[in-house]
N, C-alpha and C positions, 0 to 999 in steps of 0.2 A: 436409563444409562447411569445416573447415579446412585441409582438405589445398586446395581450392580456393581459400582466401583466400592462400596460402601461393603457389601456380602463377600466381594475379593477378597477386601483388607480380611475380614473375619474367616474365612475360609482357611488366608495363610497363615491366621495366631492359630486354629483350630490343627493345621497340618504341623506346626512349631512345635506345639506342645507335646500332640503325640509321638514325634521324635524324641522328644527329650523324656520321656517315661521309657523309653524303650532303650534309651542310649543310658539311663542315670545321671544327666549333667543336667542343669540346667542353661537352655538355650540362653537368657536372657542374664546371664551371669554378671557379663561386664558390667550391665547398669541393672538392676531391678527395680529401679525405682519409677523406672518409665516404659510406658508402653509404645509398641511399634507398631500400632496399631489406630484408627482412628475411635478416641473413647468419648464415651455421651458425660459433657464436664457437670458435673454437680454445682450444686447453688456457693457449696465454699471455693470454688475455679474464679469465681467473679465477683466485682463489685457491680451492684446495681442500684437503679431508684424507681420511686414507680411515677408513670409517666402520668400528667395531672387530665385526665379525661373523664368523661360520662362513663357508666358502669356499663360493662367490666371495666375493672381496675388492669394495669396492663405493665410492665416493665420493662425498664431500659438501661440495659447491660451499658458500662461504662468502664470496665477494666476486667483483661482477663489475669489474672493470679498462679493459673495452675502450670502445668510441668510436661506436660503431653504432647506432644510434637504434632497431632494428627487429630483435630479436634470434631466434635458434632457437638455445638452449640443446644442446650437441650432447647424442647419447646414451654414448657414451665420451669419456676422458680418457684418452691414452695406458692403453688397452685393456681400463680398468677402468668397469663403468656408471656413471652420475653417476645417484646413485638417492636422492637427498635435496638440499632447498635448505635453506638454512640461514635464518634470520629476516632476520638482516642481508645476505645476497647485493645485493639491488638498492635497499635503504632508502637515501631522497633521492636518487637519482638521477634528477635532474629533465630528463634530456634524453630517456629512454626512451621511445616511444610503442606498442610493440607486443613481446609474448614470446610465443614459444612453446615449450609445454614439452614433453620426448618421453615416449613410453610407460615408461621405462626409474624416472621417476622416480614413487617410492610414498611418499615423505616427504615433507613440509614442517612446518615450524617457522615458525609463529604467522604473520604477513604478511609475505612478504620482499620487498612490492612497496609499503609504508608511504612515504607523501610522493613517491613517483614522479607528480609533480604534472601531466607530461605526457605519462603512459600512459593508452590508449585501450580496449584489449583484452588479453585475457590467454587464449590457446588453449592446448589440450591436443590431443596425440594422440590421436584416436578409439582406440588398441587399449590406452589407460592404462587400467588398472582401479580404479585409488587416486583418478585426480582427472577433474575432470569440467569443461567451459568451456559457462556457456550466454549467450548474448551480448554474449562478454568479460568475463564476471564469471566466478570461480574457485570451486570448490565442492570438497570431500573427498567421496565415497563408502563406504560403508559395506561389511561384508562382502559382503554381497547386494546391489550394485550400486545402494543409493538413495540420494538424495543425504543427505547426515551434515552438514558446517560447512559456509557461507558464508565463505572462508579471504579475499576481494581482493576489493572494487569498485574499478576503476581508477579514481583519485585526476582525471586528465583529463575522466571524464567527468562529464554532470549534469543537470538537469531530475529527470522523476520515475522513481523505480524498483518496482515491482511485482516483491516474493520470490516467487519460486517457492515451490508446494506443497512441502513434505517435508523441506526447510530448518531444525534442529533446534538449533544453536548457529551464533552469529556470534560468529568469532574474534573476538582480541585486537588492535585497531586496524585491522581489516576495512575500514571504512570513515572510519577517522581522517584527518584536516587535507580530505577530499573538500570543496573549495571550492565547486564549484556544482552539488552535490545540493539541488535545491529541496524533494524531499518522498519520501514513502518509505512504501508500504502493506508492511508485514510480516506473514510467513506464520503462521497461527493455529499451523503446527505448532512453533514455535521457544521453548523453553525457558529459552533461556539467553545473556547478552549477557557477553562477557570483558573484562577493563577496556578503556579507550579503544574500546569499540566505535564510537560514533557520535562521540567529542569532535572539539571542533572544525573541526564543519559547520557555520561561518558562517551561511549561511544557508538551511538547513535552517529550509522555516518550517511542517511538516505532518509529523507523524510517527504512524503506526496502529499501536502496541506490539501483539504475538499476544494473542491471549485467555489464551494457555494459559503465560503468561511467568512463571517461577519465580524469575531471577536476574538484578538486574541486577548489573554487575562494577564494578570499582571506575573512576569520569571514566567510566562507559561514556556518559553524556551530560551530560556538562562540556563547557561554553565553546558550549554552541547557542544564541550570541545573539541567534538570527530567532526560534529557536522559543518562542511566547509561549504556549500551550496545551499538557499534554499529561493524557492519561485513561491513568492507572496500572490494568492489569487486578486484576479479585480474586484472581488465581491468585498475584500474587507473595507468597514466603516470605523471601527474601533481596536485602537491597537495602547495598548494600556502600560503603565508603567515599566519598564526596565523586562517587556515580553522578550526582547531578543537580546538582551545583556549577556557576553558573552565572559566578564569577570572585570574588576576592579585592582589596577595596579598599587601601588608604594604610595602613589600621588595623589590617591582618589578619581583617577582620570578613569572612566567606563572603556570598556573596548571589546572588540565582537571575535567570534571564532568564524565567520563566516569569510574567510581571508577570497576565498574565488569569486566572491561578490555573492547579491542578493537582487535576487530577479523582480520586476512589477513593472506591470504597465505603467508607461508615460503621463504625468499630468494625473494620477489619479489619488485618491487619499493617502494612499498609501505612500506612493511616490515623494512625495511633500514632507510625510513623515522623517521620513527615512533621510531627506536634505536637513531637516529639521532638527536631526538628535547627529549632523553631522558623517553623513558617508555618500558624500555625491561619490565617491573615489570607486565603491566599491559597489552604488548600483549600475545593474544590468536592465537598460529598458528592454522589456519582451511584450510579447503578442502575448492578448490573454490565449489565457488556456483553457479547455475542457476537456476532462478525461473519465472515459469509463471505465473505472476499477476492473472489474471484470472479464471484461475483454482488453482492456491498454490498449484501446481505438483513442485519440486525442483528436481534439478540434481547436486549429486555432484561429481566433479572430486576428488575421492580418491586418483589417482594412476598418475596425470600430463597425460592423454591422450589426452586431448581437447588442441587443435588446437587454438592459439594465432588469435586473432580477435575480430570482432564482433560478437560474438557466444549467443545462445538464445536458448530457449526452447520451445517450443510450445505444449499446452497437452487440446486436446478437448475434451470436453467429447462428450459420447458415450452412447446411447440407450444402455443398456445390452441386453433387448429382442431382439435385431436382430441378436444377435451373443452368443444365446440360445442355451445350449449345455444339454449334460445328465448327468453332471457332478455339472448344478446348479440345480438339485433337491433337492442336500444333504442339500442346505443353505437358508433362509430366507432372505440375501437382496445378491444383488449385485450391481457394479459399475463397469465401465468401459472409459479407455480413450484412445486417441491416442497420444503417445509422439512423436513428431520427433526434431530431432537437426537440426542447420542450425546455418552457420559460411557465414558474410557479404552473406547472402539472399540465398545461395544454400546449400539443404537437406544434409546432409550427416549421417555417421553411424562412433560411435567410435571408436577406435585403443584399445580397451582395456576396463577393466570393469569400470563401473560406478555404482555410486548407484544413485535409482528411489525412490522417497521419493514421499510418497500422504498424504496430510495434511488438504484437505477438506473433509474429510468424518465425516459424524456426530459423535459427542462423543461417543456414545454408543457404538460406532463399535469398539471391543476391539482387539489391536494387537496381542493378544494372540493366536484371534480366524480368525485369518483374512487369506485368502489365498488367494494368487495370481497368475496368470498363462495367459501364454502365450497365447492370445485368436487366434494367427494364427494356431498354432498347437497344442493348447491345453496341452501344457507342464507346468506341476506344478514348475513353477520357483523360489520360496521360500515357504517354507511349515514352517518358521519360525524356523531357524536353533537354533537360540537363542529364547527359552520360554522367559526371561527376557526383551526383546527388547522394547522400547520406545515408535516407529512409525511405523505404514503399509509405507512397503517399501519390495525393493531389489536390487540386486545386480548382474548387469546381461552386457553383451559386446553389447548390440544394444540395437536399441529402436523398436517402433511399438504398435503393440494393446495389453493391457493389463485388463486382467477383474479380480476383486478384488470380492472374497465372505465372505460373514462371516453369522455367526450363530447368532441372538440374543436370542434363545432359546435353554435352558441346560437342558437336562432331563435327562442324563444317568449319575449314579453316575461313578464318577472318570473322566467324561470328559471335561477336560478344556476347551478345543481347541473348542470343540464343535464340533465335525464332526463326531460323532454319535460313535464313538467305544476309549475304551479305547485302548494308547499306551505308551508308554517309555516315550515321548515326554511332557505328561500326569504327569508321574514322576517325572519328570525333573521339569517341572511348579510347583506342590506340593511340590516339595523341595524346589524351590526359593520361593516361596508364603510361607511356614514354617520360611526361616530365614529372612525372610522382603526385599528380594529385587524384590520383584512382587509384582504388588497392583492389586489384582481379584474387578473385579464387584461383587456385593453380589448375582447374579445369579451364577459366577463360585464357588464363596465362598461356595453356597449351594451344589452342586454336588460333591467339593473338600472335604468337610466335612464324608469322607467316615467311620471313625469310628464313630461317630453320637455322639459327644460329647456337649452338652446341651450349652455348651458357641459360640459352633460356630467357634470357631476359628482352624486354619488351622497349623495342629504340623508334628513335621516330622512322628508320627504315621500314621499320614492320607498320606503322602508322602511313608513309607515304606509299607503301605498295597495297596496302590496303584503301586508300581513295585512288589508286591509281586502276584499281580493279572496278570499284566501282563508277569510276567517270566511263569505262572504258577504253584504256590505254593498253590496260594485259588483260589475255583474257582466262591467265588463271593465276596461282602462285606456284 
C-alpha cells in the first residue's frame, strides 16, 4: 500500500509534466523551487552523526534542512544506513505534509514529527521490522512483530481517531499541539501515556482513556480546553505531575478545563489524587468501567467484584440467525454478542453482579422496547425492570451469549414495549412518559395515545386507561 501511494505521487508529476510540454507553460510556475511530489532527500537535506556502534558504522539523522513538502527520507547517506531519527529531525516544521521512512531505519527517538502542523501521513517501508504505518499514523513494533508505542499522529490531521488493538504506550508528545483531533477512542491494551501525550489538543472534546491505563506522564493532558468530561479508569497507579493541568492564571493558581467533573472510582488512587491537588468539587464517583473498543459493549463493576489486574472485556458479535429461537418471531430485529471477561489473558466469570451495557445498536432501537435474554438457555434476563431506563443493558452474575430483540413496529394500542400485548409494565411507561421522565419515539407516542386526544400528547389519562385495561376494568380503549 505504500509503495503504491509513493508510484501515485509519481504517476501525477509524470501526467503534470506532460501537460505542460503540450500546453508550453510551465505547470510548476508559481514556485519551481519545490516539488509537489514526494522526493528521495539527499545527504545535503540533513544534518546527521554517526551513531557510535560495532561495524557497520550506521547514521543518525538529526535535522532535516531541505525544502520539499513530501519527503522519502533516503536509505544511505554517503554509504552509511540512516538507521535512527533523532527526536528533533522534523520538530515544527510546518511545511511538511508527507514522510516516508525506509526499511533501513530501527530507531526513533520520542516524536521527531512534534508540531509538523501540516503533516498528513507518515509511511514506512513494508520490509521495516522496527516500525510500522497504519493509516499514516506511526507505531514501533515489538520483538515479535506486534505493535509496542504509538510514536506520531500527524499533527495535520483530525476528526476522530479509533487506537488500534495492541497499542501499549503512547510516546512522548505523540499526539501534542494535534489541532483538530475532535475525539479519540483508546485501545484497552495501552498502559502508559509519556508526558505531553495528548497536551494541547485544543479541541479534543471526547477522550475514552484504556481500561487497563496505569500511567499517566507528566501535561500528558494539559491545556485540553474542549475537553470538559473525562472517566479516570481504576487501573491507574501513577498520575504524574501537572497530567491534567488544565492552564495557570495571573496568580500562579493551576486550574482544570474539565468544569463537568472528572469521573474515578471511590477510595481508589486515583480518587485521593485528585482531593489531593484540590477538586473534591468536581469529582464524580463512578463504577469502574470496562469497555470493548470494538464493539462499545461496556462492563460495569457496580458492586467491587472484579478482580485487581489487567482485566478487559471482550464482546463479539454474533450472527443472531444461528441462535434462532421461537421466541424471535415476536420481534423485528435482533442482535446478539458473546461477552467474556479475562484478568491478565485468562477467561474467567464474576464473584457477583455486574451490569452489561450495549451501546452500539442503532438509535432507533428504543430501550423501552428492547429485550434481552440469555441466548444459552433462553432466559429473559431483563425484561426492563425500569420503563424509564437510559440504555439496553443488564444486570446479571456471568457473562456469555446474549441476544438482544426489539420491536420497531407498534400497532397495538397501549403497547409500549412493543411485544404485542398490553401489561402493567405498559402503565408504568405511560405514567413516566405523562410526567416527562420517558422520551417515547413518535411510533410509541402513537400507540400510547390511548384516549385519542387530537394534540397527541401522552396524559396520565392515557396512563390510567391504560392500567385500567389491564387490571381489567375496560375491556378495550
Amino acid at each position: 500500500m505504500n509503495t503504491k501511494r509513493i508510484l501515485c505521487y509519481l504517476l501525477c508529476v509524470c501526467i503534470l509534466t506532460t501537460c505542460t510540454l503540450f500546453s508550453g507553460t510551465n505547470a510548476f510556475a508559481a514556485d519551481n523551487t519545490k516539488s509537489t511530489a514526494p522526493v528521495v532527500a539527499s545527504a545535503s537535506d540533513f544534518q546527521y552523526r554517526l551513531v557510535p556502534t560495532n561495524n557497520p558504522q550506521k547514521l543518525a539523522i538529526t535535522k532535516y534542512t531541505g525544502t520539499a513538502t513530501q519527503v522519502i527520507i533516503p536509505s544511505y547517506i554517503n554509504g552509511f544506513p540512516v538507521s535512527v531519527i533523532s527526536a528533533s529531525t522534523f520538530k515544527g516544521n510546518s511545511n511538511i505534509t508527507y514522510v516516508y521512512i525506509p526499511a533501513t531505519v530501527t530507531s526513533i527517538s520520542g516524536n521527531p514529527f512534534n508540531l509538523c502542523t501540516s503533516l498528513y501521513a507518515i509511511d514506512v517501508d513494508p520490509n521495516n521490522t522496527r516500525l510500522k504505518s497504519i493509516d499514516g499514523v506511526l507505531y514501533t513494533l515489538d520483538n515479535y512483530g506486534s505493535l509496542n508505542t504509538l510514536v506520531s499522529f500527524p499533527a495535520g490531521r483530525g476528526g476522530h481517531f479509533a487506537m488500534p488493538y495492541g497499542v501499549k504506550k503512547i510516546e512522548s508528545q505523540a499526539f501534542d499541539h494535534c489541532y483538530n483531533l475532535t475525539s479519540v477512542d483508546m485501545a484497552n491494551t495501552v498502559t502508559e501515556l509519556e508526558s505531553n501525550a495528548f497536551s494541547y489538543c485544543w479541541n479534543l472534546s471526547s477522550l475514552r482513556l484504556s481500561d487497563n491505563l496505569e500511567i499517566l506522564g507528566e501535561y500528558s493532558l494539559a491545556y485540553c480546553r474542549s475537553l470538559k468530561y473525562l472517566a479516570l479508569p481504576f487501573s491507574l497507579r501513577n498520575i504524574q505531575e501537572d497530567a491534567l493541568l488544565g492552564g495557570i492564571d495571573s496568580q500562579n493558581h493551576k486550574f482544570y478545563y474539565y468544569t463537568n467533573g472528572i469521573s474515578c472510582v471511590k477510595n481508589t488512587y486515583t480518587y485521593y489524587y485528585l482531593r489531593y491537588i484540590g477538586l473534591p468539587q468536581n469529582i464524580i464517583t463512578a463504577f469502574r468501567t470496562l469497555t470493548d473498543a470494538n464493539s462499545n459493549v461496556t462492563v460495569y463493576d457496580a458492586y467491587g467484584v472484579l478482580p485487581e489486574g489487567n482485566v478487559e472485556v471482550v464482546a463479539t458479535p454474533v450472527d443472531p440467525t444461528t441462535v434462532a429461537h421461537n421466541v424471535t418471531t415476536r420481534f423485528t430485529e435482533a442482535y446478539c454478542y458473546d461477552v467474556k471477561l479475562y484478568c491478565n489473558g485468562q477467561e474467567f466469570q464474576p464473584n457477583g453482579n455486574i451490569i452489561i451495557k450495549f451501546n452500539s445498536l442503532p438509535e432507533h432501537i428504543s430501550p423501552l422496547g428492547a429485550k434481552i435474554y440469555n441466548a444459552n438457555n433462553w432466559n429473559s434476563i431483563c425484561v426492563n425492570g425500569s420503563p424509564h431506563t437510559r440504555f439496553v443493558g443488564t444486570q446479571v452474575n456471568y457473562t456469555g451469549r446474549f441476544l438482544i430483540l426489539a420491536n420497531t413496529v407498534y400497532n397495538v394500542p397501549g403497547d409500549l414495549d412493543g411485544d404485542g400485548i398490553v401489561t402493567l409494565f405498559d402503565a408504568r411507561a405511560a405514567l413516566h412518559a405523562a410526567s416527562g421522565t420517558l422520551k417515547l419515539t413518535e411510533a410509541q407516542a402513537a400507540v400510547a395515545n390511548v384516549d385519542y386526544s387530537s394534540d397527541g400528547k401522552i396524559t396520565m389519562n392515557d396512563a390510567l386507561r391504560i392500567l385500567q385495561y389491564t387490571s381489567g376494568v375496560i375491556g378495550w380503549f
